[in-house]
PAKE-972512 format. One record per residue: residue number from 0; x, y, z of N, C-alpha, C, O in turn; residue in three letters. Coordinates in pm, 1 decimal, always signed. Each point is the difference from the previous one (the first is absolute). Layout:
k, nxx, nyy, nzz, caxx, cayy, cazz, cxx, cyy, czz, oxx, oyy, ozz, r
NUM, X, Y, Z, X, Y, Z, X, Y, Z, X, Y, Z, ala
...
END
This chain:
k, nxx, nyy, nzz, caxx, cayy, cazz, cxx, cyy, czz, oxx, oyy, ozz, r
0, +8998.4, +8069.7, +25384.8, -141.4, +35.0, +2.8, -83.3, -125.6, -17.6, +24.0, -66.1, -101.0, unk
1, -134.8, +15.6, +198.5, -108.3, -113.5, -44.9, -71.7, +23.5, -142.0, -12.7, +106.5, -60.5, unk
2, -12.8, -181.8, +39.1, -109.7, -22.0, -149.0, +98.4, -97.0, -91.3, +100.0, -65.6, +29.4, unk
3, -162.9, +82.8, -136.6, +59.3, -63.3, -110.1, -64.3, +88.4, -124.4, -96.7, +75.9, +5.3, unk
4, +174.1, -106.7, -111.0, -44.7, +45.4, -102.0, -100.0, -17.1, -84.9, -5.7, -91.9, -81.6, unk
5, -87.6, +189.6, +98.4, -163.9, -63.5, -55.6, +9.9, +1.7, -139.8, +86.1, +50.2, -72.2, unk
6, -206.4, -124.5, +40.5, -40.4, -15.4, -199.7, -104.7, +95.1, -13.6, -69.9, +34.5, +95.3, unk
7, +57.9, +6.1, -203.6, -66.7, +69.5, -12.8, -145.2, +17.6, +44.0, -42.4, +114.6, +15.1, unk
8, -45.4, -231.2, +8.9, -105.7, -11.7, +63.0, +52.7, +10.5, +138.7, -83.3, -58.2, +69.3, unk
9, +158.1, +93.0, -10.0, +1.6, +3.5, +151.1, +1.8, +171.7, +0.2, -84.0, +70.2, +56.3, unk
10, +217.2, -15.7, -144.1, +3.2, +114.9, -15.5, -177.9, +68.9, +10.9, -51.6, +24.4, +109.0, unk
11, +1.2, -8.9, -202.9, -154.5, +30.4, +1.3, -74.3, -14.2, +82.1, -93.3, +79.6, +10.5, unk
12, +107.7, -183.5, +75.1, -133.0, -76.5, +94.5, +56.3, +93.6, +123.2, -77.0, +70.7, +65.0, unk
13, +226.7, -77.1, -37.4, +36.4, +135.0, +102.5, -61.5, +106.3, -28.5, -88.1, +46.3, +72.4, unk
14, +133.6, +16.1, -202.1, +12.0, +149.2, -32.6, -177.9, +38.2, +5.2, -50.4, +112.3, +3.5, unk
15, -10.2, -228.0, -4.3, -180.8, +27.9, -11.0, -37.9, +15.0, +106.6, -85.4, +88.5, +6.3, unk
16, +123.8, -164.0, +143.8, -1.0, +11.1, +129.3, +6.6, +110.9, +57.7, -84.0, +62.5, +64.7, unk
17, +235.2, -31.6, -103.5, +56.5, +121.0, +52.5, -89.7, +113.3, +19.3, -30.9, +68.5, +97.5, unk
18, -15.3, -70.4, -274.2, -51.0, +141.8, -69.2, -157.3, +9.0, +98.3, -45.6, +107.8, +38.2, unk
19, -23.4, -248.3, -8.5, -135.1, +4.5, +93.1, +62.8, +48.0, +154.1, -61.0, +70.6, +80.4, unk
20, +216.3, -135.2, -59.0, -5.6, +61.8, +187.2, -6.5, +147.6, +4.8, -57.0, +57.9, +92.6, unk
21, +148.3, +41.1, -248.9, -5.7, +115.3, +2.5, -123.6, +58.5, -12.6, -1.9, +112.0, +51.0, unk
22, -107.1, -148.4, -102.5, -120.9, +48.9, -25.3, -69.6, +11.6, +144.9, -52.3, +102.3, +44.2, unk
23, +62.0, -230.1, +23.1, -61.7, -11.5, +99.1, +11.9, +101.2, +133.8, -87.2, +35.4, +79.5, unk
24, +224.8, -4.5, -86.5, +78.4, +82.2, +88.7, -15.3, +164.4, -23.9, -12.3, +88.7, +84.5, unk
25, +17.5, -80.3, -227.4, -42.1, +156.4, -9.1, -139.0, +42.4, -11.6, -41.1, +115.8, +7.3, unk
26, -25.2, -219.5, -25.9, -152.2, +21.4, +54.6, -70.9, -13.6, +77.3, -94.9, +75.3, +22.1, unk
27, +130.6, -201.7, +54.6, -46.9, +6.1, +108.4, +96.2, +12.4, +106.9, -53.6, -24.5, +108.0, unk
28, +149.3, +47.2, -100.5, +117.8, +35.5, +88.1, +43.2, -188.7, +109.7, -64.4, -101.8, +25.2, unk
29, +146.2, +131.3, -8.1, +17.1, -103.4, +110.8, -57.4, -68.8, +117.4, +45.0, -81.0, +81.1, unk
30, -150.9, +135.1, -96.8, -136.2, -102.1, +103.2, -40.2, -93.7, -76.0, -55.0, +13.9, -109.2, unk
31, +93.8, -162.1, +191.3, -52.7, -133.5, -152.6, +121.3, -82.8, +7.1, -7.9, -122.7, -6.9, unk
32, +132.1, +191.2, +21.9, +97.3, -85.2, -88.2, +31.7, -89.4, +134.5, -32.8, +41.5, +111.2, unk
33, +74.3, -120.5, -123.1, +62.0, -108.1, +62.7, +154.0, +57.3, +18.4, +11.3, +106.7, -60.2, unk
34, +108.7, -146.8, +125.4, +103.2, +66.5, +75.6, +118.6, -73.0, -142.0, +95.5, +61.9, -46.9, unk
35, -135.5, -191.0, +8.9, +55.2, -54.8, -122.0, -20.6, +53.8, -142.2, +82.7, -26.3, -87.3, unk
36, -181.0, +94.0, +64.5, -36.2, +61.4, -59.2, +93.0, +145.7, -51.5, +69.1, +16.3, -100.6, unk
37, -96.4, +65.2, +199.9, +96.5, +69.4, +54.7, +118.0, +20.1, -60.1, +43.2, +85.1, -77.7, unk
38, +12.4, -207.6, +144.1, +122.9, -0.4, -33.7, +23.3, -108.3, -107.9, +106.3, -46.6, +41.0, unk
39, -134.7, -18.6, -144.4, -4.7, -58.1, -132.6, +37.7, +159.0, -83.8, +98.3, +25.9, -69.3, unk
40, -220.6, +67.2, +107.6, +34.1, +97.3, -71.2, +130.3, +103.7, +14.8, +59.6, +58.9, -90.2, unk
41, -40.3, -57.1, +205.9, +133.9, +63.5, +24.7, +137.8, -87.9, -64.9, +92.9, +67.5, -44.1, unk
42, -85.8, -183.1, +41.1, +95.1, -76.7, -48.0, +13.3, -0.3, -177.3, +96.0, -15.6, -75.5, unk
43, -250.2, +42.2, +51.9, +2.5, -14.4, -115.1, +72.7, +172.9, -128.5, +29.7, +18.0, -118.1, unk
44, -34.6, +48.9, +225.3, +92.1, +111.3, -36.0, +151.7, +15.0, -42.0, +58.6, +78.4, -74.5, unk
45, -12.5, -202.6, +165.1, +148.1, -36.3, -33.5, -1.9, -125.4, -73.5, +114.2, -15.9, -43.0, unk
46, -188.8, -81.0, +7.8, +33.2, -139.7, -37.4, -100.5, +11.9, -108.1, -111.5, -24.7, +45.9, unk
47, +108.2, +58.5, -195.1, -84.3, +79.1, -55.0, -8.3, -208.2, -98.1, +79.9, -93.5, +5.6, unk
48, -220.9, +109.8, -82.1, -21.7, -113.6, -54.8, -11.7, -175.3, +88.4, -31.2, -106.7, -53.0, unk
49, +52.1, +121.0, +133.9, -27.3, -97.1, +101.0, -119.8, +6.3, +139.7, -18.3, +94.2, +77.1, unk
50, -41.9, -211.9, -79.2, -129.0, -14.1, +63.0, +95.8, +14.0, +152.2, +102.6, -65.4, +19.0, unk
51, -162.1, +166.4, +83.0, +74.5, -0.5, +105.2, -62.6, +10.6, +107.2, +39.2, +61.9, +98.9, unk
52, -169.9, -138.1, -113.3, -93.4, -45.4, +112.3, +41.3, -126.8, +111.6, -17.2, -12.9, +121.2, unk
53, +85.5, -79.1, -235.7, +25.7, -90.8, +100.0, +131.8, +91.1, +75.2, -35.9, +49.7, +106.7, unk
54, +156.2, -25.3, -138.2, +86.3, +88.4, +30.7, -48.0, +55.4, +150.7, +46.2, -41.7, +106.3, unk
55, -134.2, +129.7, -118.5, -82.5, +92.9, +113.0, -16.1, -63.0, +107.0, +43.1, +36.1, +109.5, unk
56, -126.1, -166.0, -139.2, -71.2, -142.0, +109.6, +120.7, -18.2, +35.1, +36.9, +76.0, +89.5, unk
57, +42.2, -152.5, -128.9, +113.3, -56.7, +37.5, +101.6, +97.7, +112.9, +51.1, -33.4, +106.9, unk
58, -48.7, +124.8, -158.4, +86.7, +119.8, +122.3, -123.5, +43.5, +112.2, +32.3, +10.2, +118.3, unk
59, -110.0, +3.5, -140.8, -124.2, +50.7, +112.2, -7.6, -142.7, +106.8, -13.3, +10.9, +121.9, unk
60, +22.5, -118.0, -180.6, +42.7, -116.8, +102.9, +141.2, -16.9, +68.5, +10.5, -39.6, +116.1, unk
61, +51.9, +58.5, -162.2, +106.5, -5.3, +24.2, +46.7, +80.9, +96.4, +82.1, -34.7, +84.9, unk
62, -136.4, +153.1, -95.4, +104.9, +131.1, +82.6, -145.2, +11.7, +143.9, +15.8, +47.3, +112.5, unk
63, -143.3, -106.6, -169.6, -114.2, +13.9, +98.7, -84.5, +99.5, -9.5, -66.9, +35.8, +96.9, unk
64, +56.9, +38.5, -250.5, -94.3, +117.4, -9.6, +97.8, +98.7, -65.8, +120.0, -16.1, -21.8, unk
65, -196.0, +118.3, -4.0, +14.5, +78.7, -46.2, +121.1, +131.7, +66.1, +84.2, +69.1, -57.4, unk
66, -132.4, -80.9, +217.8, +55.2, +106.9, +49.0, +136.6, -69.0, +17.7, +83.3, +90.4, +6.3, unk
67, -46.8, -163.6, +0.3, +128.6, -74.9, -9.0, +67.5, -17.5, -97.5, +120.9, -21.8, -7.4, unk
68, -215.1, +33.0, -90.2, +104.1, -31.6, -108.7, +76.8, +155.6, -30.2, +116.3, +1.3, -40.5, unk
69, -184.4, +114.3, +61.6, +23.1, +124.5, -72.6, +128.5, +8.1, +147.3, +121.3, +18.8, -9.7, unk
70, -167.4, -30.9, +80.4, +67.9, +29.0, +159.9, +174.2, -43.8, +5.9, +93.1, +24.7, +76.8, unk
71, -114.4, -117.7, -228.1, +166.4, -95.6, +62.3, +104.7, +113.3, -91.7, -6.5, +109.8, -55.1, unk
72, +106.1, -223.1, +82.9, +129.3, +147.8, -62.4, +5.5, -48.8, -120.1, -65.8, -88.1, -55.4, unk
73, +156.1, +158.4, +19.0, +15.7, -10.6, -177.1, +48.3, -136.4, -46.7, -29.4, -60.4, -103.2, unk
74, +121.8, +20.9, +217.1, +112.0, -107.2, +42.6, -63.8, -102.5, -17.4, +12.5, -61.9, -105.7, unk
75, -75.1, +30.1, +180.0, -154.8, -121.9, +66.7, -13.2, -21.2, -146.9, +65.6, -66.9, -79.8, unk
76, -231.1, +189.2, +61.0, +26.3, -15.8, -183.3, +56.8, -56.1, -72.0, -24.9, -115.9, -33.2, unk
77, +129.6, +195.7, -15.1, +96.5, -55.4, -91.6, +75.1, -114.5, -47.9, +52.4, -25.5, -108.5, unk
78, -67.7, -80.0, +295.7, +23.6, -114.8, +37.7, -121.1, -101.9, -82.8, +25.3, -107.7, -53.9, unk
79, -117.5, +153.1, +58.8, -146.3, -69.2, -17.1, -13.7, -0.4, -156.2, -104.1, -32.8, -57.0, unk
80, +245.3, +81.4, -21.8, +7.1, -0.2, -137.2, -76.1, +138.8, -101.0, +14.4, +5.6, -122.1, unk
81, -83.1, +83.2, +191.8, -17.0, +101.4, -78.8, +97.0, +153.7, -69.3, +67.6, +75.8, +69.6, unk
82, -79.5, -69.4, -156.3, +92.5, +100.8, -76.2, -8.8, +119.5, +88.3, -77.7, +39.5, +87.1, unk
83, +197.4, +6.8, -148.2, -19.0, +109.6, +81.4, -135.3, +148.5, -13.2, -52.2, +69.1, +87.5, unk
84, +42.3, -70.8, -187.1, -141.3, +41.2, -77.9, -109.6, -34.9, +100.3, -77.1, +83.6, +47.1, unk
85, +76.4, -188.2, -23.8, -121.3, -47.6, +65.5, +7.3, +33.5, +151.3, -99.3, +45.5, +56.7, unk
86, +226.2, -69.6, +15.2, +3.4, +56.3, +117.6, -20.1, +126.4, +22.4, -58.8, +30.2, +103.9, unk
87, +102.7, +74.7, -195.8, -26.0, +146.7, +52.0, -110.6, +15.1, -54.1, -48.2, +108.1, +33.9, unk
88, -59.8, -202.8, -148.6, -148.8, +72.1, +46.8, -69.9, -18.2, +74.7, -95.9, +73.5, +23.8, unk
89, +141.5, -246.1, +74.8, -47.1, -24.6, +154.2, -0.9, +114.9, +78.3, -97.2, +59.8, +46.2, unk
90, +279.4, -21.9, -30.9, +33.8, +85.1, +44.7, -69.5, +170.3, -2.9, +22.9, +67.6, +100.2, unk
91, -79.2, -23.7, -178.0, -81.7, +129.8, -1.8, -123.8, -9.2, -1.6, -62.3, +94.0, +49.4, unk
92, -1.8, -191.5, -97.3, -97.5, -41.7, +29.7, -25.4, -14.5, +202.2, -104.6, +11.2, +63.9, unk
93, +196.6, -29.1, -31.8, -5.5, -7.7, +180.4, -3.2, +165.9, +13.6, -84.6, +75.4, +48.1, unk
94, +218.7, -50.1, -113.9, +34.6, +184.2, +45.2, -116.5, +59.2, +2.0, -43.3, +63.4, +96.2, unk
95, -33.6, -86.8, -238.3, -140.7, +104.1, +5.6, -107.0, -27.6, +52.3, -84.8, +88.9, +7.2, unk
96, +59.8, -207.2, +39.6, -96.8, +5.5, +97.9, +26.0, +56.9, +181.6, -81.6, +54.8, +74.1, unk
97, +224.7, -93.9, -47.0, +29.0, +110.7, +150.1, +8.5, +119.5, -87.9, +27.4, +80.0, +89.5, unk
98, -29.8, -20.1, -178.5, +18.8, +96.5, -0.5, -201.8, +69.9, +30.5, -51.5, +84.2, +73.6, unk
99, +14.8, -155.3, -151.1, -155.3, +60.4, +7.7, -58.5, -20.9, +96.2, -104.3, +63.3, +16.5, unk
100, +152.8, -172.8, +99.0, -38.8, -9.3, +154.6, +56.3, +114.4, +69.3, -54.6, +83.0, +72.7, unk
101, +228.5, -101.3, -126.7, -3.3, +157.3, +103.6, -16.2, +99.0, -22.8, +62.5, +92.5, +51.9, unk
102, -190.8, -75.0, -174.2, -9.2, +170.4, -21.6, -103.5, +56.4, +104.3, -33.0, +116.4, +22.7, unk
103, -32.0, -304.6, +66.7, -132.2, +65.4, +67.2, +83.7, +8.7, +129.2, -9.6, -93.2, +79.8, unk
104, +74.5, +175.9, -57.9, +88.9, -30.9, +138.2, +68.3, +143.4, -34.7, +41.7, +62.8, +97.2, unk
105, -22.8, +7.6, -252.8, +75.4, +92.7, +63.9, -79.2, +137.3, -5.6, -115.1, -3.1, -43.6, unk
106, +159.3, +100.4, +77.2, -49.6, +102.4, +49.8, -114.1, +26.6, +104.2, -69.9, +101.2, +4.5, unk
107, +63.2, -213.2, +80.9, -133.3, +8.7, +107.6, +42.9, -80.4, +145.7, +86.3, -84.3, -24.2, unk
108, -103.9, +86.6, +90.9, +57.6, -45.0, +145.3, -25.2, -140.6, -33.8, -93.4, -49.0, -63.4, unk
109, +204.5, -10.8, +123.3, -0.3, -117.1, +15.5, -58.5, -63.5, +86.8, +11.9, -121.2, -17.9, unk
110, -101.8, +163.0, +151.8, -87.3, -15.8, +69.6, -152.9, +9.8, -32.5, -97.1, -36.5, +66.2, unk
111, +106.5, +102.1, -198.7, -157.9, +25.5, -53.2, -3.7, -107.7, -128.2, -109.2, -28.0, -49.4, unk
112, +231.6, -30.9, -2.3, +0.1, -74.4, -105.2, +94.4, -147.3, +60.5, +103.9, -31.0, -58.3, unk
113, -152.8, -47.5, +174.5, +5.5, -124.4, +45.6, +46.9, -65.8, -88.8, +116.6, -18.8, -34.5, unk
114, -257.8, -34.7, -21.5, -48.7, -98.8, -76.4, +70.7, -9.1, -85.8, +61.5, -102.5, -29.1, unk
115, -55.2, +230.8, -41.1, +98.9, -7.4, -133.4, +162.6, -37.1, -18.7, +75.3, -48.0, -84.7, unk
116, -71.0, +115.1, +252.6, +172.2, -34.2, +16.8, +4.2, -128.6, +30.3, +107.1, -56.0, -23.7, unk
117, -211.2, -21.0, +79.4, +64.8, -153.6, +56.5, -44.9, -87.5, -182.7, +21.6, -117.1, -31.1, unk
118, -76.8, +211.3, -42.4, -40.8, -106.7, -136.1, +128.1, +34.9, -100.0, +28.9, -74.0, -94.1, unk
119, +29.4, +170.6, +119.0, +153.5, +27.2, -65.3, +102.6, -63.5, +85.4, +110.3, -30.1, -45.7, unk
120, -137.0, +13.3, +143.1, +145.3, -93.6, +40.1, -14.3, -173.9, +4.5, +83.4, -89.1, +15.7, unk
121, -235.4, +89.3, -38.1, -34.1, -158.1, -22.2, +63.4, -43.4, -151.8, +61.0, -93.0, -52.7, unk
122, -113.5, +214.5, +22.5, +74.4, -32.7, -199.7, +138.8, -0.7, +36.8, +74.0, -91.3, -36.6, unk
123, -35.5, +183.5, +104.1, +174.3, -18.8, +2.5, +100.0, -87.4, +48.1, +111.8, -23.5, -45.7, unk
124, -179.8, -28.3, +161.9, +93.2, -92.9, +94.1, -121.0, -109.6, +5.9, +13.6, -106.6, -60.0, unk
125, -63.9, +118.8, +91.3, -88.0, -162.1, +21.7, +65.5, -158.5, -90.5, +19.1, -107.9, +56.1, unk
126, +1.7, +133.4, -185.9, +32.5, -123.3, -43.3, +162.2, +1.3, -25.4, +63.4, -66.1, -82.2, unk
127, -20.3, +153.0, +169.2, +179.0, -24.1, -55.4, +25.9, -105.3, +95.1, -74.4, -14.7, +97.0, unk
128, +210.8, -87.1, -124.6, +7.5, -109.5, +60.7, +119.8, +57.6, +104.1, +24.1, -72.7, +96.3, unk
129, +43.6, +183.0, -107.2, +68.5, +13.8, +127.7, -50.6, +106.3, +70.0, -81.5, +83.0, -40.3, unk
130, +142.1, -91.1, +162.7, -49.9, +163.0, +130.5, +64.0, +126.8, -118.8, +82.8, -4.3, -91.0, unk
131, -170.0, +111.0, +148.7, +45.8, +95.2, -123.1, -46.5, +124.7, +138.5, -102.1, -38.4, +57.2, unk
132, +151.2, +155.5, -6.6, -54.3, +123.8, +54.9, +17.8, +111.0, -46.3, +107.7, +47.6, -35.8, unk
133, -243.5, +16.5, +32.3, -15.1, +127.1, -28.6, -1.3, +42.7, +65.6, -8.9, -39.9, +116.1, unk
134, +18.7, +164.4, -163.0, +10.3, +132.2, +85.4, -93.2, +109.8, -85.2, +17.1, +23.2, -119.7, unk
135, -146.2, +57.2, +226.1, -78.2, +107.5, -77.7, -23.8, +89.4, +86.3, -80.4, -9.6, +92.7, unk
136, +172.6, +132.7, -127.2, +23.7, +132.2, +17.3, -95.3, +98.2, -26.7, -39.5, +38.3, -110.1, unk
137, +1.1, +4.6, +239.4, -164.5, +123.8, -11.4, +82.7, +107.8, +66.6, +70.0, +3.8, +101.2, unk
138, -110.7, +99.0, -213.7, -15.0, +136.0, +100.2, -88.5, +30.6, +104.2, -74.6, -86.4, +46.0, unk
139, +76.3, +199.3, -5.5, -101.3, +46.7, +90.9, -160.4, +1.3, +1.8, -88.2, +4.6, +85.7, unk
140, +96.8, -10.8, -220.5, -142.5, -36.6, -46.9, -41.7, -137.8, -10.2, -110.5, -27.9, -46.4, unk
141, +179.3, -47.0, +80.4, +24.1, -164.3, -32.0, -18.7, -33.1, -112.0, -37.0, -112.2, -34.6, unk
142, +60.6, +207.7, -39.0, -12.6, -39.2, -122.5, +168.2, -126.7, -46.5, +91.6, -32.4, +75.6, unk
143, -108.5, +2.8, -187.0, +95.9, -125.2, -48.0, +114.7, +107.5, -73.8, -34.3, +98.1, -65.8, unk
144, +135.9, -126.6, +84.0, +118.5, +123.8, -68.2, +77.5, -117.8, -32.8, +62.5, +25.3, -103.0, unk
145, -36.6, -149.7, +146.4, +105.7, -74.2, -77.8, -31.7, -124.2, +68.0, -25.0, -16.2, +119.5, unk
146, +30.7, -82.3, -228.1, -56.4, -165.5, +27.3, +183.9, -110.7, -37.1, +43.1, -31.5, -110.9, unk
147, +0.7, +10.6, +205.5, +77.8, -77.0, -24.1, +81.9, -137.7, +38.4, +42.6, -22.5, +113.3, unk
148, -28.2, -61.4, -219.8, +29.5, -112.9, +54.8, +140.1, -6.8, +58.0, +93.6, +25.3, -75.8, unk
149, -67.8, -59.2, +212.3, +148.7, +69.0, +40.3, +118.5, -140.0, -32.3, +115.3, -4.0, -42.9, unk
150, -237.6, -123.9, +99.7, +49.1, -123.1, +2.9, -22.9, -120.5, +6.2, -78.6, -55.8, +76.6, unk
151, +154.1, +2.5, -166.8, -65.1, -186.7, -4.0, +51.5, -85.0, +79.7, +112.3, -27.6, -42.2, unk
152, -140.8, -39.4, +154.5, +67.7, -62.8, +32.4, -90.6, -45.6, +186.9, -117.9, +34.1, +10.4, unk
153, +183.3, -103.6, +109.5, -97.3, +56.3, +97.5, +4.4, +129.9, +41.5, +86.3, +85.2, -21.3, unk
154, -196.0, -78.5, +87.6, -55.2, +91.1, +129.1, +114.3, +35.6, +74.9, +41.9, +115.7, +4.5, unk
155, +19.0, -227.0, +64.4, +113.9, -23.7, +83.8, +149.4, +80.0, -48.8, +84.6, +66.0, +60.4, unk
156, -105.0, -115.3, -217.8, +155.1, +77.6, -11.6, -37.1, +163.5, -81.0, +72.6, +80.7, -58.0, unk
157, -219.3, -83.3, +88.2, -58.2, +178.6, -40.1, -4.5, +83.9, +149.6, -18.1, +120.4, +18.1, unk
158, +36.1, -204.3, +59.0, -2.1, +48.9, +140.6, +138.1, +116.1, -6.9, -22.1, +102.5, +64.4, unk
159, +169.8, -108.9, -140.2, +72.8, +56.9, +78.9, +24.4, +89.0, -109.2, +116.7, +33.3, -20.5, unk
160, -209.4, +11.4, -54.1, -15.4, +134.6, -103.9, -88.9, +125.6, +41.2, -40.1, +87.9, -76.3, unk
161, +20.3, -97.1, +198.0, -91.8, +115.1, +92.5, +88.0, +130.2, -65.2, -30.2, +7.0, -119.1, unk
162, +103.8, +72.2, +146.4, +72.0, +80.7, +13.7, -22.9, +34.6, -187.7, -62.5, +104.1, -20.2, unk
163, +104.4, -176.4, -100.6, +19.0, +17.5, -118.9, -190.7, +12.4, -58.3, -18.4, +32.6, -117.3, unk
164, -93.5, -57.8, +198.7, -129.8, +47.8, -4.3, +27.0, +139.0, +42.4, +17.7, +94.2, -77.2, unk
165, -16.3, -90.4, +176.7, -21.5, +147.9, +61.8, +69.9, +89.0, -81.2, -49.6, +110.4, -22.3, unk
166, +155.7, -141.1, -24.6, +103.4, +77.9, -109.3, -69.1, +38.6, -163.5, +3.1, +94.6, -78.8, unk
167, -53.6, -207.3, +85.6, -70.9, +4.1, -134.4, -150.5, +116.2, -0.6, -43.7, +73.1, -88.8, unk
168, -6.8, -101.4, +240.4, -145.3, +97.1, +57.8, +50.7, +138.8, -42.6, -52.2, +62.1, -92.6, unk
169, +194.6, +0.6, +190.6, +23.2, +90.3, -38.7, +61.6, +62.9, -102.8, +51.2, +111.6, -8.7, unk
170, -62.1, -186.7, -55.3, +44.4, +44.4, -112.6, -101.4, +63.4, -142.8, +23.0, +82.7, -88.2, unk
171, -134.1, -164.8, +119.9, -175.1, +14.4, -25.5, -62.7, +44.7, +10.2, -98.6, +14.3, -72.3, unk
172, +145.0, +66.7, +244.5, -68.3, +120.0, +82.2, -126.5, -90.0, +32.5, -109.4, +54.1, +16.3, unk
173, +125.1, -197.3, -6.6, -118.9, -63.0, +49.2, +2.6, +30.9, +187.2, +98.4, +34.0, +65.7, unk
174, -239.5, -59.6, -15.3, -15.9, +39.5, +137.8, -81.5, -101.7, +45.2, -58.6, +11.7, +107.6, unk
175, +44.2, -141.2, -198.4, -45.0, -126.4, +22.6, +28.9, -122.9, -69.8, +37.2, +3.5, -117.3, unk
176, -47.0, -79.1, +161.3, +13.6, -193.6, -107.3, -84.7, -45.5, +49.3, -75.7, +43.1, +87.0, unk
177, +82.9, -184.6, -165.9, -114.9, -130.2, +30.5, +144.0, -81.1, -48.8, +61.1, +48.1, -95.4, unk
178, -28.6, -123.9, +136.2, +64.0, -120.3, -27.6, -50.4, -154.0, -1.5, -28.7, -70.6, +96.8, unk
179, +26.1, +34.1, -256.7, -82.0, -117.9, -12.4, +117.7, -120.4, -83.3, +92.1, +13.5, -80.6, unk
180, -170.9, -159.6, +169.0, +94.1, -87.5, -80.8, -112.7, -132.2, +16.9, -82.5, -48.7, +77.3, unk
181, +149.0, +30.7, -216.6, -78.6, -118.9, -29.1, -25.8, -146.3, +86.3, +59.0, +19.7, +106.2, unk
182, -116.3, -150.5, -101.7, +13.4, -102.0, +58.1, -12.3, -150.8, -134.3, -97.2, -72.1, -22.4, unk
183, +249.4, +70.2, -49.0, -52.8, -87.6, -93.1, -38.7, -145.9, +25.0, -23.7, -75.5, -94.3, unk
184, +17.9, +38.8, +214.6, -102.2, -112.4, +38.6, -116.9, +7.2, -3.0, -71.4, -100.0, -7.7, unk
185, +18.6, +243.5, +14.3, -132.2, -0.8, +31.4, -73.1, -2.5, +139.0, -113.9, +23.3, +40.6, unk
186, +230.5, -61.4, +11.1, -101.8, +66.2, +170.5, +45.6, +122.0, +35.2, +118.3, +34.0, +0.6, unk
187, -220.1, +38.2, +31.5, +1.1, +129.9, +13.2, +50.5, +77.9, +178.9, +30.0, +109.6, +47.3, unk
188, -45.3, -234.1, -8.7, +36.0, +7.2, +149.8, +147.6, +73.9, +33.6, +101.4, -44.5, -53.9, unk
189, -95.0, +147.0, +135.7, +136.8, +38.6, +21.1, +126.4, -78.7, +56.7, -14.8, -26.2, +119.4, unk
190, +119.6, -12.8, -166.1, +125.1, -73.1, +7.1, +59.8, +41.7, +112.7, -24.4, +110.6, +48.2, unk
191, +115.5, -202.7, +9.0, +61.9, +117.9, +108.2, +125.3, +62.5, -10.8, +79.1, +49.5, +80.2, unk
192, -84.1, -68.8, -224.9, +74.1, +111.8, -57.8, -72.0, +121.2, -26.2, +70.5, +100.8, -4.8, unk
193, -158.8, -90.0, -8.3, -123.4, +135.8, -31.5, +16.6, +42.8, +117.2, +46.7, +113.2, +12.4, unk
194, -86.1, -205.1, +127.1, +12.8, +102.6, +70.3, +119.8, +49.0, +77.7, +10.6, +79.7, +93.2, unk
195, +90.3, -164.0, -171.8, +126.3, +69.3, +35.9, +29.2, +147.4, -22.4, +50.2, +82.2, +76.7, unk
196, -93.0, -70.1, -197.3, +23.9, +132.9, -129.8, -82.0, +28.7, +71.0, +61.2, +38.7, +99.6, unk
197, -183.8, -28.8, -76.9, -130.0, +125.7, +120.0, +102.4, +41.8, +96.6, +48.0, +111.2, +21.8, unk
198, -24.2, -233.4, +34.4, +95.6, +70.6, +161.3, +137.3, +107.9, -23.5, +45.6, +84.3, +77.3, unk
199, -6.9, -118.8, -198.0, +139.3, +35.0, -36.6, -35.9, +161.7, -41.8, +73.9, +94.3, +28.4, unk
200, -184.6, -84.1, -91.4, -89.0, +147.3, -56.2, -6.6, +82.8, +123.4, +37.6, +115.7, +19.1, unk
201, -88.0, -192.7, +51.6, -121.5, +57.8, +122.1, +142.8, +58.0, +72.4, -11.6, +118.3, +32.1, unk
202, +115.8, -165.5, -6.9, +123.0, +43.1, +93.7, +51.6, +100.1, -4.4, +31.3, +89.0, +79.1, unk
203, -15.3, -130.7, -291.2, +113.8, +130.7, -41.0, -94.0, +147.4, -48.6, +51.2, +111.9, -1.3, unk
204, -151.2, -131.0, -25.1, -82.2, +98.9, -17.8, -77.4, +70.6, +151.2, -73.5, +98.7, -3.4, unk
205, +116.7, -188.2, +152.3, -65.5, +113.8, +80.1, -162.3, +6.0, +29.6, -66.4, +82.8, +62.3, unk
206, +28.7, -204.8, -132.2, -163.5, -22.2, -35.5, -12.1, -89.8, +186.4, -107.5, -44.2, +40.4, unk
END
């Protein structure tokens, strides 16, 4: 674990901090805080008596923000020297925020709630560093019945799992997908592996 062992004036000068980020947060809620901020306080849940601001700075540079840092694996983490304590409150700390993105996504068509679905899969896949595809299963209503990540890895070698989707659809009683995958370079431009997997869809499905 980073830090060192504070004296008693360090002990205090934290524990006085702390006690103002909590004030600040349950009163005026999280509009204000800075992203270091943030997360000083989340760290400071597991690494109790130690100033863990610089801590915060130091990983928010490092990993490039925030959504990256929560985004990496436990592994990554764990590498970067934090306890395990500290990784799984990264770690749920990520869970519960997709979780409260995708509550605006479920029970309503996924055609009437866009916005919301492309701001839950930005939280989800946008900052992971490898190709990752989902798969999201609508009934007839287009509504969302099951969100899942099938695979990490390319496009190219997700190409020859057609058959184990459709298996999975019916099994869901889904009567639609969206199949989405990330671009961890950052260009958003289709690969010609993307449009391999389109052509490979478009064949075996009859489209």
């Amino acid at each position: 674990m980073h830090g060192h062992a504070p004296n008693k004036t360090e002990a205090i000068g934290s524990g006085g901090h702390r006690a103002r980020l909590r004030q600040r947060l349950l009163e005026g809620g999280p509009e204000g805080f800075h992203d270091y901020e943030l997360l000083e306080y989340l760290l400071a849940l597991t690494i109790p008596r130690v100033d863990t601001k610089p801590l915060a700075k130091r990983l928010l540079h490092d990993f490039g923000g925030i959504g990256p840092l929560l985004s990496a694996s436990p592994q990554t983490l764990a590498r970067d020297g934090l306890s395990e304590a500290t990784v799984a409150a990264l770690k749920i700390a990520q869970a519960t925020a997709l979780r409260l993105l995708e509550t605006r996504i479920e029970q309503r068509p996924i055609l009437a709630s866009w916005d919301a679905l492309g701001d839950y899969l930005h939280a989800a896949m946008a900052h992971a560093r490898v190709e990752e595809v989902r798969i999201l299963f609508l009934n007839a209503k287009n509504m969302l019945i099951a969100n899942e990540a099938l695979w990490q890895g390319s496009v190219d070698e997700a190409s020859v799992h057609v058959r184990e989707v459709i298996a999975r659809a019916i099994v869901l009683g889904a009567t639609a997908l969206i199949i989405v995958h990330n671009h961890p370079s950052g260009d958003p431009s289709p690969s010609s592996q993307d449009i391999r997997l389109t052509a490979t869809w478009s064949m075996r499905a009859g489209i």
